[in-house]
PyMOL Python script that loads the backbone (N, CA, C, O; Angstrom):
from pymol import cmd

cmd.read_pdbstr("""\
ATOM      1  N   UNK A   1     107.005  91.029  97.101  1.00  0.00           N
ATOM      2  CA  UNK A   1     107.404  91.656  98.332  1.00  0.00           C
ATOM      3  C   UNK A   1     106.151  92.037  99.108  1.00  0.00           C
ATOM      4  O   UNK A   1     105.211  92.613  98.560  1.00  0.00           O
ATOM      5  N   UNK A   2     106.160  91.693 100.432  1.00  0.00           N
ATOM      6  CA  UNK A   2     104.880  92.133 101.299  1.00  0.00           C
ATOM      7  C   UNK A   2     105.432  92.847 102.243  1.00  0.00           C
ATOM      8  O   UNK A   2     106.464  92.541 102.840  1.00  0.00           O
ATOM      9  N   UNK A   3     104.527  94.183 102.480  1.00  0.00           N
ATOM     10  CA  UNK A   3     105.229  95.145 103.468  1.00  0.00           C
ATOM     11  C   UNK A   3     103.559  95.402 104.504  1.00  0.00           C
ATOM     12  O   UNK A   3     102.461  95.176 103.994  1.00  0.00           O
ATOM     13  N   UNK A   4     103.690  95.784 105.632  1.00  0.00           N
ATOM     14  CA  UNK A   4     102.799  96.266 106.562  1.00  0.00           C
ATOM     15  C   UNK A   4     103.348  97.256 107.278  1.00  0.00           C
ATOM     16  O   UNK A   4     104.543  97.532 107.391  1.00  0.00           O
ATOM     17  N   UNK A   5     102.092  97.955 107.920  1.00  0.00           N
ATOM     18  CA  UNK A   5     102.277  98.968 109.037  1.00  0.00           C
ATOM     19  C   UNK A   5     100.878  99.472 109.687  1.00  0.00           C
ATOM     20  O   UNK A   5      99.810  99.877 109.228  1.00  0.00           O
ATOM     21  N   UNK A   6     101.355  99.273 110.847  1.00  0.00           N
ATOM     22  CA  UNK A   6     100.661  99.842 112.245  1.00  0.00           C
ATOM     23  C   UNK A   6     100.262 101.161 112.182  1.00  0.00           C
ATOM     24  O   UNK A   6     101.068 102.080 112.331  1.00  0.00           O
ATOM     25  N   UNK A   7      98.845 101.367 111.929  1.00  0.00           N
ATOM     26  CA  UNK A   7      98.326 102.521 111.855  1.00  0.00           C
ATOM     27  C   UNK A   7      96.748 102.607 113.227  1.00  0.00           C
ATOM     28  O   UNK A   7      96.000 101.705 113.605  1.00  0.00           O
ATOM     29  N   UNK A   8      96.800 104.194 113.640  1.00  0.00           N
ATOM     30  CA  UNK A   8      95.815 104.179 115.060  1.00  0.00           C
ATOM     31  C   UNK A   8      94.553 104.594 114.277  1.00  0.00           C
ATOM     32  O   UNK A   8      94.432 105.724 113.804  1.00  0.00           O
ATOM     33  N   UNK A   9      93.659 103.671 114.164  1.00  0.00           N
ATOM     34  CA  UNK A   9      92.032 103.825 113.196  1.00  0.00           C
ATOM     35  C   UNK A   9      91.460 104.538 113.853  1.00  0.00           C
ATOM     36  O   UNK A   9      90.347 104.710 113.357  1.00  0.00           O
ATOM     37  N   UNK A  10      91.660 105.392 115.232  1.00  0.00           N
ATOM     38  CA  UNK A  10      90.699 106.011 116.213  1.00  0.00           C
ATOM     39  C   UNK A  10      90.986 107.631 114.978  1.00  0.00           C
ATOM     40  O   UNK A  10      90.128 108.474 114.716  1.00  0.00           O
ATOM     41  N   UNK A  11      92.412 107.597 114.463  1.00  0.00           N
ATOM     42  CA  UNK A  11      92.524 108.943 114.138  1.00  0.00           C
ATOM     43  C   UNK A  11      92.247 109.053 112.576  1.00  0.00           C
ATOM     44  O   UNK A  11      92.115 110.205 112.163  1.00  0.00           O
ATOM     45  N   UNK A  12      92.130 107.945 111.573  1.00  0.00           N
ATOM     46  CA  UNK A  12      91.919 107.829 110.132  1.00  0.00           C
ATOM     47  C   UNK A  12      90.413 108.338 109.874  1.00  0.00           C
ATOM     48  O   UNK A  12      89.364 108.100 110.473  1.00  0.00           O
ATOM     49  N   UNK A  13      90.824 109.424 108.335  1.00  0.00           N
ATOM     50  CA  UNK A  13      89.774 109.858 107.724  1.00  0.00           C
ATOM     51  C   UNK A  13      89.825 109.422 106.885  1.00  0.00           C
ATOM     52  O   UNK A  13      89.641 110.250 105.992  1.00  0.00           O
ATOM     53  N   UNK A  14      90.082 107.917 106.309  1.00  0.00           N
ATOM     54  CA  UNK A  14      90.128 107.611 105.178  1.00  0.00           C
ATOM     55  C   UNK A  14      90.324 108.165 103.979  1.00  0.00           C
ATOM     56  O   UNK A  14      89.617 108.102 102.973  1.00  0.00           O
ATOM     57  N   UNK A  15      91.697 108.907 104.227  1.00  0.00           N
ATOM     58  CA  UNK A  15      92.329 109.378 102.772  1.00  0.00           C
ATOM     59  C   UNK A  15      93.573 108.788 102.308  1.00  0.00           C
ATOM     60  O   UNK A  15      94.245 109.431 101.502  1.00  0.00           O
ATOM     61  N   UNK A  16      93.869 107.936 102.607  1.00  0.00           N
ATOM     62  CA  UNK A  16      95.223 106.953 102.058  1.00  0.00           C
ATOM     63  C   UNK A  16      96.100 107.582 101.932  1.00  0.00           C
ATOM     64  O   UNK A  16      96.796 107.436 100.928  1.00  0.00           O
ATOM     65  N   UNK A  17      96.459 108.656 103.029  1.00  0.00           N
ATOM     66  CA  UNK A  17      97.778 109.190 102.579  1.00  0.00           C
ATOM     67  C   UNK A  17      98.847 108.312 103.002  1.00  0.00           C
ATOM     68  O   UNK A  17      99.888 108.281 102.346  1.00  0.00           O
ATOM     69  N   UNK A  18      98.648 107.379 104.346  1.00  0.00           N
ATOM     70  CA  UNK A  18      99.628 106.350 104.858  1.00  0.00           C
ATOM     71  C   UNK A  18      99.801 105.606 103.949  1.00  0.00           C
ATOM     72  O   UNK A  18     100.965 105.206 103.977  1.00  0.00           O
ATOM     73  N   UNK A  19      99.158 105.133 103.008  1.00  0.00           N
ATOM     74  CA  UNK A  19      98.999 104.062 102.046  1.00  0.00           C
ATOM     75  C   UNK A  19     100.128 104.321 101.041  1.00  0.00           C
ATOM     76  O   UNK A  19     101.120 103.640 100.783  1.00  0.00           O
ATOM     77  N   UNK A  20      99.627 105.714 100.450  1.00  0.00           N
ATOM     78  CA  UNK A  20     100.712 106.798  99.748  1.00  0.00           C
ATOM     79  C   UNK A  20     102.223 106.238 100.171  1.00  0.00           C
ATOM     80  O   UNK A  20     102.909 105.269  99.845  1.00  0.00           O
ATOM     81  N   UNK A  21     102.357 107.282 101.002  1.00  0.00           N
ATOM     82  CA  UNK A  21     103.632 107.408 102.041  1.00  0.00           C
ATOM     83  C   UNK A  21     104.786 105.767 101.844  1.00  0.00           C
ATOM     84  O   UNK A  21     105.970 105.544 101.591  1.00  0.00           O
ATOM     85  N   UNK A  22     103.165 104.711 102.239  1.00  0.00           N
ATOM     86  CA  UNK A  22     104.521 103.471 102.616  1.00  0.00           C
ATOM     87  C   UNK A  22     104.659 103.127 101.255  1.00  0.00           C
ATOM     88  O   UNK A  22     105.808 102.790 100.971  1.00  0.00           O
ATOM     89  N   UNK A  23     103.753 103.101 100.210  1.00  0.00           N
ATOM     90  CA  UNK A  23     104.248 102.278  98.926  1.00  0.00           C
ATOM     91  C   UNK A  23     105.245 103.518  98.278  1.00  0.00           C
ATOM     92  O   UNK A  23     106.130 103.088  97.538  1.00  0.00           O
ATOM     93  N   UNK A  24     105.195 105.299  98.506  1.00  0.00           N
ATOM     94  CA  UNK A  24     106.759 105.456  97.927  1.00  0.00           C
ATOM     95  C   UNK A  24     107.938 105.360  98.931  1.00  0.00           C
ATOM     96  O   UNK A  24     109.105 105.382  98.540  1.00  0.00           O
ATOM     97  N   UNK A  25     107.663 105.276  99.968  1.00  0.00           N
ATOM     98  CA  UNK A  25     108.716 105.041 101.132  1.00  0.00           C
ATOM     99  C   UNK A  25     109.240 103.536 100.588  1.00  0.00           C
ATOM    100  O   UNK A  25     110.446 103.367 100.410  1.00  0.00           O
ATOM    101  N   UNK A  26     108.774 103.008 100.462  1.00  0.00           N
ATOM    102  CA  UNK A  26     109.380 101.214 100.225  1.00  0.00           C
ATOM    103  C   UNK A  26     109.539 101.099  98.783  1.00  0.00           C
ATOM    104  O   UNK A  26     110.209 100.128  98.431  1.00  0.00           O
ATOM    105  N   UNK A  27     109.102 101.827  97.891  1.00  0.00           N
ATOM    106  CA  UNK A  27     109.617 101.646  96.618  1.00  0.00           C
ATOM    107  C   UNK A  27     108.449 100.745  95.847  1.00  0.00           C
ATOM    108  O   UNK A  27     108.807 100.193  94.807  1.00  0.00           O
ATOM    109  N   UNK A  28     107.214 100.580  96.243  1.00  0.00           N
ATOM    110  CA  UNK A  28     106.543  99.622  95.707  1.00  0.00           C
ATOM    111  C   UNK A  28     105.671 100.401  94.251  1.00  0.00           C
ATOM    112  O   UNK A  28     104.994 101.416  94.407  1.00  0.00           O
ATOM    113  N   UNK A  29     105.807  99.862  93.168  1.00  0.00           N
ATOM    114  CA  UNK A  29     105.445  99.788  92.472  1.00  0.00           C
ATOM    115  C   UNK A  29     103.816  99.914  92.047  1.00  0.00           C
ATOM    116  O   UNK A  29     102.960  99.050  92.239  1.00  0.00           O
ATOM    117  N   UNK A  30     103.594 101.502  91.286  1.00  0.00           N
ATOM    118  CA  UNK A  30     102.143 101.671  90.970  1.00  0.00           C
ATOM    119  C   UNK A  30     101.157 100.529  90.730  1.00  0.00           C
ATOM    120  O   UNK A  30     101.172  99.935  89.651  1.00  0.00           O
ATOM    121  N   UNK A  31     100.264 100.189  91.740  1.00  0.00           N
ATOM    122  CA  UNK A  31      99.149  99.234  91.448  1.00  0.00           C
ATOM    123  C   UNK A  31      98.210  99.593  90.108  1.00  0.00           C
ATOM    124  O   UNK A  31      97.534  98.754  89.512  1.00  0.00           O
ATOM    125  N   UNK A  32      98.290 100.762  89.819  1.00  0.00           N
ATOM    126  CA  UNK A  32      97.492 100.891  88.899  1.00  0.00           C
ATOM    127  C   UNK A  32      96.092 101.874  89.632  1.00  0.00           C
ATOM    128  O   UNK A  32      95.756 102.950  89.138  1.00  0.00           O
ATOM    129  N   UNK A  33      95.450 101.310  90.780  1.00  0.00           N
ATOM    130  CA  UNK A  33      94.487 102.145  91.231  1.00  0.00           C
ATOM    131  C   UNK A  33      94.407 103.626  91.063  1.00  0.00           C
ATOM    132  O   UNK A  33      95.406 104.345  91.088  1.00  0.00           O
ATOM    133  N   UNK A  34      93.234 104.045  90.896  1.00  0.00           N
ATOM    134  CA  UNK A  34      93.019 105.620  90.908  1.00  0.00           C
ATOM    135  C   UNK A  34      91.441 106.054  91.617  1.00  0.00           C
ATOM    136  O   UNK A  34      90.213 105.969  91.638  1.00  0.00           O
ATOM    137  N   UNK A  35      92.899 106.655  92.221  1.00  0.00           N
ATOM    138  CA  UNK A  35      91.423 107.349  93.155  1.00  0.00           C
ATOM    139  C   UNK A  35      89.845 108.038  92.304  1.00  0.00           C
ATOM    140  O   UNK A  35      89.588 108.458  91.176  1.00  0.00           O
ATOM    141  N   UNK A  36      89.342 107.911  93.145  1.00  0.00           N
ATOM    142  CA  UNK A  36      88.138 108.519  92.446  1.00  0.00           C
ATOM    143  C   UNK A  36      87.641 109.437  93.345  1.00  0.00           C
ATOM    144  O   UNK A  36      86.821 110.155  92.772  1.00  0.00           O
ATOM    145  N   UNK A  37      87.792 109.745  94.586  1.00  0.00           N
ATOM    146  CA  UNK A  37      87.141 110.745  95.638  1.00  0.00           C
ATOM    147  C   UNK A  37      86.379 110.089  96.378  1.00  0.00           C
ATOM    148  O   UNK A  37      86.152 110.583  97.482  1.00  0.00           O
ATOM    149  N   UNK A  38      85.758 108.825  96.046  1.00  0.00           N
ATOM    150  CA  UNK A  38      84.894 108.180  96.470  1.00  0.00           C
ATOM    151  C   UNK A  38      85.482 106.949  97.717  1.00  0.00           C
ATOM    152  O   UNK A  38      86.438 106.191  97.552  1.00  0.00           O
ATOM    153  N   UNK A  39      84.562 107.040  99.003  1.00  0.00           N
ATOM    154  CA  UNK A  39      85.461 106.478  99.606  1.00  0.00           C
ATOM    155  C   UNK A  39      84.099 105.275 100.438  1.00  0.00           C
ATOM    156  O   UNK A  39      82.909 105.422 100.714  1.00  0.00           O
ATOM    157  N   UNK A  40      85.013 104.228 100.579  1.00  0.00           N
ATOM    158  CA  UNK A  40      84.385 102.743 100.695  1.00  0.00           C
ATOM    159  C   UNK A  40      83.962 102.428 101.849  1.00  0.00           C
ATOM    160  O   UNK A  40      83.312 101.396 102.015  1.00  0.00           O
ATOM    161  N   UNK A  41      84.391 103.638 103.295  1.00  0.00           N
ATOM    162  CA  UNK A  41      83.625 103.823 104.069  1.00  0.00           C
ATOM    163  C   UNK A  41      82.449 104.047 104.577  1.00  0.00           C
ATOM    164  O   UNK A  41      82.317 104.174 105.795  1.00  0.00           O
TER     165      UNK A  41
END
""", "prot")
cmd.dss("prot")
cmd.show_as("cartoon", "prot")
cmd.util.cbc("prot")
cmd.orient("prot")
């Protein structure tokens, strides 16, 4: 299953809460990733 969404980058602090949000909003299944605090920005 592939899902997207339209997000405004002028206002992101790179904390994945949208990221959060759509994979339990849609039901998608733990990737496994874990945060570390560390961010790739």
């Amino acid at each position: 299953m592939e899902v997207g969404f339209f997000t405004d980058p002028t206002v992101c602090i790179g904390c994945k809460a949208c990221e959060v949000a759509c994979k339990e909003w849609n039901q998608v299944p733990d990737d496994g990733f874990t945060w570390t605090g560390n961010s790739y920005d």
